[in-house]
PDB file with SEQRES, HELIX, SHEET and CRYST1 records, atoms N, CA, C and O in Angstrom:
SEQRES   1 A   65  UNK UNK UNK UNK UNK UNK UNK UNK UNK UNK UNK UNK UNK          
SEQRES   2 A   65  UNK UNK UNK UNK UNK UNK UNK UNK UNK UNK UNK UNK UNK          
SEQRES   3 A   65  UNK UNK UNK UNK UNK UNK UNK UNK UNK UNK UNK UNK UNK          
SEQRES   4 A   65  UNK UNK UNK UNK UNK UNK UNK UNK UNK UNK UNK UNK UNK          
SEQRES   5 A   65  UNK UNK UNK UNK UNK UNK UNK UNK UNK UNK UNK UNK UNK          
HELIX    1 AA1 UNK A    2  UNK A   10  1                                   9    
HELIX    2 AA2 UNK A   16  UNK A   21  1                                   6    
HELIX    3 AA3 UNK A   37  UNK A   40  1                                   4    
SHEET    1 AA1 2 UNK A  44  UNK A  47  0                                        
SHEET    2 AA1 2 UNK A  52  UNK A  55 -1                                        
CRYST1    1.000    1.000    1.000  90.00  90.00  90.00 P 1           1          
ATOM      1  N   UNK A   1       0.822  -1.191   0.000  1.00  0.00           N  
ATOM      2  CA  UNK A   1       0.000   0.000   0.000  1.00  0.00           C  
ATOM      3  C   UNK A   1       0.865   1.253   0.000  1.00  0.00           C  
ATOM      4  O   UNK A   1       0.575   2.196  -0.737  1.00  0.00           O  
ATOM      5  N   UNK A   2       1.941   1.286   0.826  1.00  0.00           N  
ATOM      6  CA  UNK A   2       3.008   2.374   0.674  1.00  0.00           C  
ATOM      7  C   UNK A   2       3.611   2.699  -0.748  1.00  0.00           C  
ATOM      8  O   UNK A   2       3.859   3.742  -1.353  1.00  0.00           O  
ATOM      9  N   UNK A   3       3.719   1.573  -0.973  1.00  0.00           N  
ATOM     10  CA  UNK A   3       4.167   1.990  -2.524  1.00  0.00           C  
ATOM     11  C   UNK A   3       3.524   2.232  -3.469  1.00  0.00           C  
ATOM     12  O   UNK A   3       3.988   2.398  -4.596  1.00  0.00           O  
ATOM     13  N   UNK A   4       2.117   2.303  -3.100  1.00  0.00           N  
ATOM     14  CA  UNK A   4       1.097   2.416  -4.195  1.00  0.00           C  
ATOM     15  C   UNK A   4       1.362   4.355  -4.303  1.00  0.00           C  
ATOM     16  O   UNK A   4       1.558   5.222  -5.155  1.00  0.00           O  
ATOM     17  N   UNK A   5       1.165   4.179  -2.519  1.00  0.00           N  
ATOM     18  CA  UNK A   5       1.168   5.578  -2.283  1.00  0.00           C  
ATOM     19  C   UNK A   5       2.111   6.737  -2.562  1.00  0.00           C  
ATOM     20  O   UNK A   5       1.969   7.959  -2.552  1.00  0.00           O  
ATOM     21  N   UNK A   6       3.082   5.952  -2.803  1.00  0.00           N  
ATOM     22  CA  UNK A   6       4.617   6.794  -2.890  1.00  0.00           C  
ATOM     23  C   UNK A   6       4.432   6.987  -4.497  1.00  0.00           C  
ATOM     24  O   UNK A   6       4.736   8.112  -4.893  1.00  0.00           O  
ATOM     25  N   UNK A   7       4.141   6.392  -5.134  1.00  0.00           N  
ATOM     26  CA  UNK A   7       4.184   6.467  -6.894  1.00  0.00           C  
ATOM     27  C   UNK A   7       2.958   7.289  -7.142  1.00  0.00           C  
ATOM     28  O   UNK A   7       2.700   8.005  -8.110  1.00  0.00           O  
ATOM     29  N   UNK A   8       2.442   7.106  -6.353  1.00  0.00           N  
ATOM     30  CA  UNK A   8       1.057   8.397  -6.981  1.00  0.00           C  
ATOM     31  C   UNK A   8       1.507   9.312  -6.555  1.00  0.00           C  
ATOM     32  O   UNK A   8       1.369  10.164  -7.433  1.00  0.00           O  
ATOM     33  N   UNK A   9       2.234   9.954  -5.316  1.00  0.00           N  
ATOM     34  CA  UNK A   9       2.889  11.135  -4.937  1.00  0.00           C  
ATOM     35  C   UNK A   9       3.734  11.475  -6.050  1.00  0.00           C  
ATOM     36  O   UNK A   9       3.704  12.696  -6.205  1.00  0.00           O  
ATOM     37  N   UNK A  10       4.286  11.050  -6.674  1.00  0.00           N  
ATOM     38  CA  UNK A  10       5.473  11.115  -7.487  1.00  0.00           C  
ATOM     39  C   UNK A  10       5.082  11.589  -8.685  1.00  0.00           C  
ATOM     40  O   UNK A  10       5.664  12.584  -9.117  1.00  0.00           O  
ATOM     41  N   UNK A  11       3.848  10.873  -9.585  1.00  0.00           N  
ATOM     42  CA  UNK A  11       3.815  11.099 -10.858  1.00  0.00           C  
ATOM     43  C   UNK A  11       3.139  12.721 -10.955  1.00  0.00           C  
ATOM     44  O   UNK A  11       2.585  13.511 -10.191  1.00  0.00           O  
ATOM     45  N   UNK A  12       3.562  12.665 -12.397  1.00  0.00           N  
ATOM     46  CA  UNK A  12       2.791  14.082 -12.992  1.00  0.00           C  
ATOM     47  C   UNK A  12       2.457  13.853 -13.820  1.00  0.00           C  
ATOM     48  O   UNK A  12       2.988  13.424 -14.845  1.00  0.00           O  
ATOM     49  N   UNK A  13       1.107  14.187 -13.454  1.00  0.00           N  
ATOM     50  CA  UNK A  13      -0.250  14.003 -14.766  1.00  0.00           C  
ATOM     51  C   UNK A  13      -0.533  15.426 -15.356  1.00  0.00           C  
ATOM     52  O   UNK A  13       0.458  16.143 -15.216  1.00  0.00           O  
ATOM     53  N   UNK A  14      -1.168  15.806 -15.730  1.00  0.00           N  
ATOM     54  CA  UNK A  14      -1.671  16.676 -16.675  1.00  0.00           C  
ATOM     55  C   UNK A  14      -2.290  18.026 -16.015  1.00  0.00           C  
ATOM     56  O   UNK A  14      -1.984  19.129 -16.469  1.00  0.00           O  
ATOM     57  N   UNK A  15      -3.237  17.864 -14.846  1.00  0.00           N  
ATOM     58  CA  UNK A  15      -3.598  18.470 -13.691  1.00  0.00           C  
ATOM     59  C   UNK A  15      -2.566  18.921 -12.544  1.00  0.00           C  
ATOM     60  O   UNK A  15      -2.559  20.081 -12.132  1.00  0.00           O  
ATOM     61  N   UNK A  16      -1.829  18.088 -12.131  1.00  0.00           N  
ATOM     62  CA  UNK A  16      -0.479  18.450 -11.472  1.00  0.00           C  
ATOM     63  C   UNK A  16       0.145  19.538 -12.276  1.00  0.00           C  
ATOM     64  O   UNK A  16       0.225  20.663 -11.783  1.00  0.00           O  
ATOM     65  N   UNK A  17       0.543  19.322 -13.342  1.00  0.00           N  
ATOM     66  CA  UNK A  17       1.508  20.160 -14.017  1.00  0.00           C  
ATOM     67  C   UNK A  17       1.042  21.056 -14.468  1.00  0.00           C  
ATOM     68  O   UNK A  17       1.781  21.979 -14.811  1.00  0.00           O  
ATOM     69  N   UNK A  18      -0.483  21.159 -14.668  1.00  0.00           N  
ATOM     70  CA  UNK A  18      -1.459  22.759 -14.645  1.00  0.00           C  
ATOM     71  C   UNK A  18      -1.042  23.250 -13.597  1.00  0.00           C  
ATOM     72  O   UNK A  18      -0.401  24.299 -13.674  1.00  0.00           O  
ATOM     73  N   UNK A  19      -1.344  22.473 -11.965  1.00  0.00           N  
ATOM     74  CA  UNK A  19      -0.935  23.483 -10.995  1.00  0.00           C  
ATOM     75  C   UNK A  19      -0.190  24.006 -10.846  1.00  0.00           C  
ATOM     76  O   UNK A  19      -0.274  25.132 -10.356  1.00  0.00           O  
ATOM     77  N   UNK A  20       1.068  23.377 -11.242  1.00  0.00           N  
ATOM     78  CA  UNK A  20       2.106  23.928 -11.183  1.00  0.00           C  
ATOM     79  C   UNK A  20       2.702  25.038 -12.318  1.00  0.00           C  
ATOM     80  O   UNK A  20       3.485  25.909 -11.940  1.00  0.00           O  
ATOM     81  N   UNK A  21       2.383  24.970 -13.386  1.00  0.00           N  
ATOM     82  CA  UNK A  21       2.457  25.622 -13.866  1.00  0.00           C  
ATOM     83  C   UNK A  21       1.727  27.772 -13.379  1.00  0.00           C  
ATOM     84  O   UNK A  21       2.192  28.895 -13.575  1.00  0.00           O  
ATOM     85  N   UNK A  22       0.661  27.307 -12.833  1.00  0.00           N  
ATOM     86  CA  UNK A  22       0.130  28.229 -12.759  1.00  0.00           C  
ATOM     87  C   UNK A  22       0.589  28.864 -11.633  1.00  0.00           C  
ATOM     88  O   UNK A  22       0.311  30.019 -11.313  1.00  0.00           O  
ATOM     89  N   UNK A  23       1.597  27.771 -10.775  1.00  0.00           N  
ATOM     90  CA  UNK A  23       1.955  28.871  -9.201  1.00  0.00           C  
ATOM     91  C   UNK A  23       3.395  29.325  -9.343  1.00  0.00           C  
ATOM     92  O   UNK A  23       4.014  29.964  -8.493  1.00  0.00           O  
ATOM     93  N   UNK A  24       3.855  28.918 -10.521  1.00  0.00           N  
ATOM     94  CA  UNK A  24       5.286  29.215 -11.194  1.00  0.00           C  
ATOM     95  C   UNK A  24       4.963  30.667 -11.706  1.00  0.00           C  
ATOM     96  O   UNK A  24       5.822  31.018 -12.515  1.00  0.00           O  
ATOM     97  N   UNK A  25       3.982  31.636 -11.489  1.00  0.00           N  
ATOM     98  CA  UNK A  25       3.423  32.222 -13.026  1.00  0.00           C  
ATOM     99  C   UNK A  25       4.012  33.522 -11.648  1.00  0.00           C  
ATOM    100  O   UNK A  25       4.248  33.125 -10.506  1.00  0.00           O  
ATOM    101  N   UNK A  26       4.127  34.654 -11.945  1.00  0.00           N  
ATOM    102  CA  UNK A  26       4.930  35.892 -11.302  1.00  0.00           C  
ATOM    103  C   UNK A  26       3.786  36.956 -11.420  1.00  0.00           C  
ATOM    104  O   UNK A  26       3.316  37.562 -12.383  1.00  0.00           O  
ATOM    105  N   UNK A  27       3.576  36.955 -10.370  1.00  0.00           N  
ATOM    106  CA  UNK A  27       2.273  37.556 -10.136  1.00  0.00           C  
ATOM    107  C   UNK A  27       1.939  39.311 -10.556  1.00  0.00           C  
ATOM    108  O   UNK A  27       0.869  39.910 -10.657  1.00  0.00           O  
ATOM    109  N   UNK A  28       3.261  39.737 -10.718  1.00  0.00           N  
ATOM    110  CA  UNK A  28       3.134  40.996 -11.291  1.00  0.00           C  
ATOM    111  C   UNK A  28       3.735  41.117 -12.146  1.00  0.00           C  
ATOM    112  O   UNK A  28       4.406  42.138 -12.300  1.00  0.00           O  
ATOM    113  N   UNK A  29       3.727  40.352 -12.822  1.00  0.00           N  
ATOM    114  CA  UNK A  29       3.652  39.986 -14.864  1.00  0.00           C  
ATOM    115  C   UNK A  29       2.504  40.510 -15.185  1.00  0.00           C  
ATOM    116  O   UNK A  29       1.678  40.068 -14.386  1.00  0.00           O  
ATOM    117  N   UNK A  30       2.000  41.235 -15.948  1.00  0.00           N  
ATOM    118  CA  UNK A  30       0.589  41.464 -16.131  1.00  0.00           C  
ATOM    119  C   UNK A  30       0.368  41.264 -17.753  1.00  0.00           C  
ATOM    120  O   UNK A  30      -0.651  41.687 -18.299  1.00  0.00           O  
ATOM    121  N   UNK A  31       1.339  40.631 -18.425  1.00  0.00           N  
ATOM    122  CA  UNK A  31       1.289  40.024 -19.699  1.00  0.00           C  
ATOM    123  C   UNK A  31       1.067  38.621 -19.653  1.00  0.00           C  
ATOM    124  O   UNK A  31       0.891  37.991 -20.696  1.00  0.00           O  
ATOM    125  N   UNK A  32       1.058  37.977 -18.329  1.00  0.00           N  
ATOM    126  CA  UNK A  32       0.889  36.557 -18.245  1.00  0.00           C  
ATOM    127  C   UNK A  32      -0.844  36.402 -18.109  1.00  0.00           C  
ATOM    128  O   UNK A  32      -1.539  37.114 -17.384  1.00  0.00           O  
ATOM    129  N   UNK A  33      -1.174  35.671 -18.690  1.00  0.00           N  
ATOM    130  CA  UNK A  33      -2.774  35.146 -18.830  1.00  0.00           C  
ATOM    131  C   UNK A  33      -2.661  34.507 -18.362  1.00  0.00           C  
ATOM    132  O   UNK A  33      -1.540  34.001 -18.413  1.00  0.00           O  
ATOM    133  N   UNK A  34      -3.844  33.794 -17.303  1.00  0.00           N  
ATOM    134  CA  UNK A  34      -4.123  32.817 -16.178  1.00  0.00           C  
ATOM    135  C   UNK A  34      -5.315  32.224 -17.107  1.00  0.00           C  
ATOM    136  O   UNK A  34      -6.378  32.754 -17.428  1.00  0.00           O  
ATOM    137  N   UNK A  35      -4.819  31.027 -17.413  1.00  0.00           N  
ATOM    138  CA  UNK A  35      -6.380  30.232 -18.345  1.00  0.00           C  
ATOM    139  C   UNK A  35      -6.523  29.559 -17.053  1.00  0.00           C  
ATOM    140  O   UNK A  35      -5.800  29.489 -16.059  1.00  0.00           O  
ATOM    141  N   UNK A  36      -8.331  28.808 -17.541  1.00  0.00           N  
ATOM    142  CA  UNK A  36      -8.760  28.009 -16.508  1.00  0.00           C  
ATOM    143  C   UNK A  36      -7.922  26.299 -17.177  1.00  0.00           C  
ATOM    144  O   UNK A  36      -7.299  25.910 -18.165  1.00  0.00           O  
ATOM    145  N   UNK A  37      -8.384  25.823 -16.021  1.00  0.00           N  
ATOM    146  CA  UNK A  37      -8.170  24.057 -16.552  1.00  0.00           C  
ATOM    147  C   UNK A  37      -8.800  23.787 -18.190  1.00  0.00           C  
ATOM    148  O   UNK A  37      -8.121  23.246 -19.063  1.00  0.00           O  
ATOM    149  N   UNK A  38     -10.166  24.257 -18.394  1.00  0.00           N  
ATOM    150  CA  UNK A  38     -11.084  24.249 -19.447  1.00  0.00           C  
ATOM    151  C   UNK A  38     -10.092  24.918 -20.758  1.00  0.00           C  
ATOM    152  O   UNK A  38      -9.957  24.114 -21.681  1.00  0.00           O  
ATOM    153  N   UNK A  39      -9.626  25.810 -20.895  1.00  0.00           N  
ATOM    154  CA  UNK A  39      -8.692  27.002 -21.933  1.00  0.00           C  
ATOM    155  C   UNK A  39      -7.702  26.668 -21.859  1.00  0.00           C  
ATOM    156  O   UNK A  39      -7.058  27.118 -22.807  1.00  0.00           O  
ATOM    157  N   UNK A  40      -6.962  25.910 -21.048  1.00  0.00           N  
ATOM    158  CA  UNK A  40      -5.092  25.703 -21.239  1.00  0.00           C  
ATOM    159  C   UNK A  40      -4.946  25.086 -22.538  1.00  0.00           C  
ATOM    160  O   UNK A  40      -4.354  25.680 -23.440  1.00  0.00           O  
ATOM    161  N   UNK A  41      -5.422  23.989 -22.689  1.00  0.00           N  
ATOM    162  CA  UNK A  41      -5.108  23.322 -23.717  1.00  0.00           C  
ATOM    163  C   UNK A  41      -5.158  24.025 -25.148  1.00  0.00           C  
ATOM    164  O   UNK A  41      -4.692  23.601 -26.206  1.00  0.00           O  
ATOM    165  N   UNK A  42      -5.824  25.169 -24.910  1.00  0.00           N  
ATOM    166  CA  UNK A  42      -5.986  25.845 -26.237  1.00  0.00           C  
ATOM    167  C   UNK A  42      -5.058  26.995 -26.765  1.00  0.00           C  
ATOM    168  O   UNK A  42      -5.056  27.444 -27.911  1.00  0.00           O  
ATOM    169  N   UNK A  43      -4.115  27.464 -25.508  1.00  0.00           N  
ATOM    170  CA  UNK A  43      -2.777  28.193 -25.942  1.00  0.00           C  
ATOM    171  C   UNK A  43      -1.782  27.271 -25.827  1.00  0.00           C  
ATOM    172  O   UNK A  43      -0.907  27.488 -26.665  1.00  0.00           O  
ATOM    173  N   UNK A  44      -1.488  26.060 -24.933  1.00  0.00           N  
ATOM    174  CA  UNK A  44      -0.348  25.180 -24.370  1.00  0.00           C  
ATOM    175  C   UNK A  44      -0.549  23.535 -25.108  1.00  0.00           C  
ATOM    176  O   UNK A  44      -1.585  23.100 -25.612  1.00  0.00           O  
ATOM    177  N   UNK A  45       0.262  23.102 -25.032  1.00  0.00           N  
ATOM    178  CA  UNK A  45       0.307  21.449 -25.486  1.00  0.00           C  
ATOM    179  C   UNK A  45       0.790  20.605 -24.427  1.00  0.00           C  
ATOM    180  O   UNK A  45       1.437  21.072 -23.490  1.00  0.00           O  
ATOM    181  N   UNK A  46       0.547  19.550 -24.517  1.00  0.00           N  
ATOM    182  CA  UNK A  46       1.298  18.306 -23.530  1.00  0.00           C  
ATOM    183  C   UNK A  46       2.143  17.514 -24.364  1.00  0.00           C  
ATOM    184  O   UNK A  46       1.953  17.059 -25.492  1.00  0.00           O  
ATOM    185  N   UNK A  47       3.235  17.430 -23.488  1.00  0.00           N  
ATOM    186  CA  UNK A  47       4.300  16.702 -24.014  1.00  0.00           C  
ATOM    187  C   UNK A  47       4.196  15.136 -23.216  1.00  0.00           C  
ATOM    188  O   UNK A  47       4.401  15.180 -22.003  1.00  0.00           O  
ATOM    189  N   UNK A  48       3.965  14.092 -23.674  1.00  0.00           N  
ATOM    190  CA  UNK A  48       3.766  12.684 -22.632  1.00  0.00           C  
ATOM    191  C   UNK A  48       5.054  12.506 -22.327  1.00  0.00           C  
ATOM    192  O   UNK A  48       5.409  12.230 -21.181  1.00  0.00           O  
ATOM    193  N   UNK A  49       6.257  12.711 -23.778  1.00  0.00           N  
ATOM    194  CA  UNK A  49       7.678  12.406 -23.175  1.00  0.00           C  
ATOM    195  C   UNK A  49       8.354  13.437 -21.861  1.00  0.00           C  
ATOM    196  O   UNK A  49       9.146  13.006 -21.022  1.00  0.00           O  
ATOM    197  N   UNK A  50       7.828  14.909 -21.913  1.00  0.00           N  
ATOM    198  CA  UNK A  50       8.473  15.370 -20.807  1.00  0.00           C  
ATOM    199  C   UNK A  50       7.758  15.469 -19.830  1.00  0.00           C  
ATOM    200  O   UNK A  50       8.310  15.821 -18.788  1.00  0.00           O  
ATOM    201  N   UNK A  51       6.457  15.228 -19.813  1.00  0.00           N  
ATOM    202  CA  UNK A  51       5.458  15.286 -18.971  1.00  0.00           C  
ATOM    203  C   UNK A  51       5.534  16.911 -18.480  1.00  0.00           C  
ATOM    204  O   UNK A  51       5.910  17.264 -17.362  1.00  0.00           O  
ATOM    205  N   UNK A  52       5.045  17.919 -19.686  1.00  0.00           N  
ATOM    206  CA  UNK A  52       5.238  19.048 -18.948  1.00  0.00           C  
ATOM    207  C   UNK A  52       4.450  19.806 -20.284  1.00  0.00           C  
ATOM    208  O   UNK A  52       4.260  18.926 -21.123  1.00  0.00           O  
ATOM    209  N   UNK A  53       3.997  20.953 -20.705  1.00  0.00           N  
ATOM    210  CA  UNK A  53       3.231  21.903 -20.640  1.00  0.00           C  
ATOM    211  C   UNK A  53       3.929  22.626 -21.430  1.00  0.00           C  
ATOM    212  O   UNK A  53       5.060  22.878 -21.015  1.00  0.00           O  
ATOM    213  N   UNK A  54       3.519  23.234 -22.872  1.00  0.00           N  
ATOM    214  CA  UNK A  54       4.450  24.492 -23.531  1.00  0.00           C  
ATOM    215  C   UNK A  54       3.388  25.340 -24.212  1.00  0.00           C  
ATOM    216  O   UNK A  54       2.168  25.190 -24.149  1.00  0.00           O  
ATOM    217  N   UNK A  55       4.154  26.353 -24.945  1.00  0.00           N  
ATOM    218  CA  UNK A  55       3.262  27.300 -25.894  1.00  0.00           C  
ATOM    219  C   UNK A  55       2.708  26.729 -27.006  1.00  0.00           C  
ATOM    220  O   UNK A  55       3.645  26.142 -27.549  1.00  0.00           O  
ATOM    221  N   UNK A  56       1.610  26.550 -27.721  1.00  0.00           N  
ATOM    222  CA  UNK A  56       1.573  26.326 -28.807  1.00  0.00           C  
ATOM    223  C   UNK A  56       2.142  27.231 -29.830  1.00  0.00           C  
ATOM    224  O   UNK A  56       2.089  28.461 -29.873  1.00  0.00           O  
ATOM    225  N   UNK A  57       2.754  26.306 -30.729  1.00  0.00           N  
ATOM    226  CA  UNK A  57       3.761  27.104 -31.612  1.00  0.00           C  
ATOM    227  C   UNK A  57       3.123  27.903 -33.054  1.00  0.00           C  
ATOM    228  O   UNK A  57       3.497  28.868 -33.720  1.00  0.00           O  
ATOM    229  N   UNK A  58       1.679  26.709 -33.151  1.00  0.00           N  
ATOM    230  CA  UNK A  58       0.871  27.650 -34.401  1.00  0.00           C  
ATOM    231  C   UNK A  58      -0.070  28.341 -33.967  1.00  0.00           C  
ATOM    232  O   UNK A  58      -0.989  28.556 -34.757  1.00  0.00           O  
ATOM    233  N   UNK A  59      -0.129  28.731 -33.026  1.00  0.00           N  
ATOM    234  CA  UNK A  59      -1.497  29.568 -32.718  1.00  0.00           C  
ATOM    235  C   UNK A  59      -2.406  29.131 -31.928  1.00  0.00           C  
ATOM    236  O   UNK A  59      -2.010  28.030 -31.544  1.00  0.00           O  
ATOM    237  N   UNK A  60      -3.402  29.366 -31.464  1.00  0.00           N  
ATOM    238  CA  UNK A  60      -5.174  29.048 -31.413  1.00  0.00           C  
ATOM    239  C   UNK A  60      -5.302  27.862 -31.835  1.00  0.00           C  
ATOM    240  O   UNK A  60      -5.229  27.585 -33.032  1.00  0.00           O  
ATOM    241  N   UNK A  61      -5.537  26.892 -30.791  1.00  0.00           N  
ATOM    242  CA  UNK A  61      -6.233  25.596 -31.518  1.00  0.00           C  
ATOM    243  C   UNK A  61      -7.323  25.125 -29.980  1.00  0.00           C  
ATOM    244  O   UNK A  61      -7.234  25.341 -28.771  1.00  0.00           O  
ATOM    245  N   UNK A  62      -8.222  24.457 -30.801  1.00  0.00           N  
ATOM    246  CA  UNK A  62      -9.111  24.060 -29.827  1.00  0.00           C  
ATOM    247  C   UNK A  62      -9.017  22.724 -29.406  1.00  0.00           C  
ATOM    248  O   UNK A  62      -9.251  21.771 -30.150  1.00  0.00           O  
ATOM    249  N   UNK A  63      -8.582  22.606 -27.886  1.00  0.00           N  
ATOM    250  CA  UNK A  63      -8.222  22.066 -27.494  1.00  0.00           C  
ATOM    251  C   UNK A  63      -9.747  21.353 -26.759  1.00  0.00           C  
ATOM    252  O   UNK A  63     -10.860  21.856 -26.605  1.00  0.00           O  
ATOM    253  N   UNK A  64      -9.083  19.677 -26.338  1.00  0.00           N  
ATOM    254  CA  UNK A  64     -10.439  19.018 -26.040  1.00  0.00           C  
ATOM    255  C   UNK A  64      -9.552  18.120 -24.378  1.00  0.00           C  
ATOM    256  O   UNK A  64      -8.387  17.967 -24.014  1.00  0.00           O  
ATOM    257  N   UNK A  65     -10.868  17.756 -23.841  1.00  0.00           N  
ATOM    258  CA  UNK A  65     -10.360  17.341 -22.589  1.00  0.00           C  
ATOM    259  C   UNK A  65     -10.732  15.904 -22.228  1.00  0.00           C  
ATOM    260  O   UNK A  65     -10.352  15.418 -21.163  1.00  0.00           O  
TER     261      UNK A  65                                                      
END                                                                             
């Protein structure tokens, strides 16, 4: 059971790395946009190999959840 527990502490899913992303963000940036969970996907992408979160590079795309 510990180890079930220790590996779910550990991983980063998709939601994790929203949070984090968003408490990384510098609060008196006022060029930084705060999307919800619902809108990230539609400026940012997921990477499965780095398990982490970037800009989309072409633009606007509608992203699905």
């Amino acid at each position: 059971m510990n180890a079930l527990l220790t590996r779910a502490s550990q991983e980063k899913t998709k939601l994790t790395a929203f949070f984090e992303f968003n408490a990384c963000l510098d609060a008196s940036n006022d060029t930084t946009q705060r999307y919800s969970y619902q809108e990230f996907p539609q400026h940012y992408t997921w990477s499965d190999s780095k398990k982490a979160w970037s800009p989309r590079q072409k633009g606007f795309a509608i992203g699905r959840m």
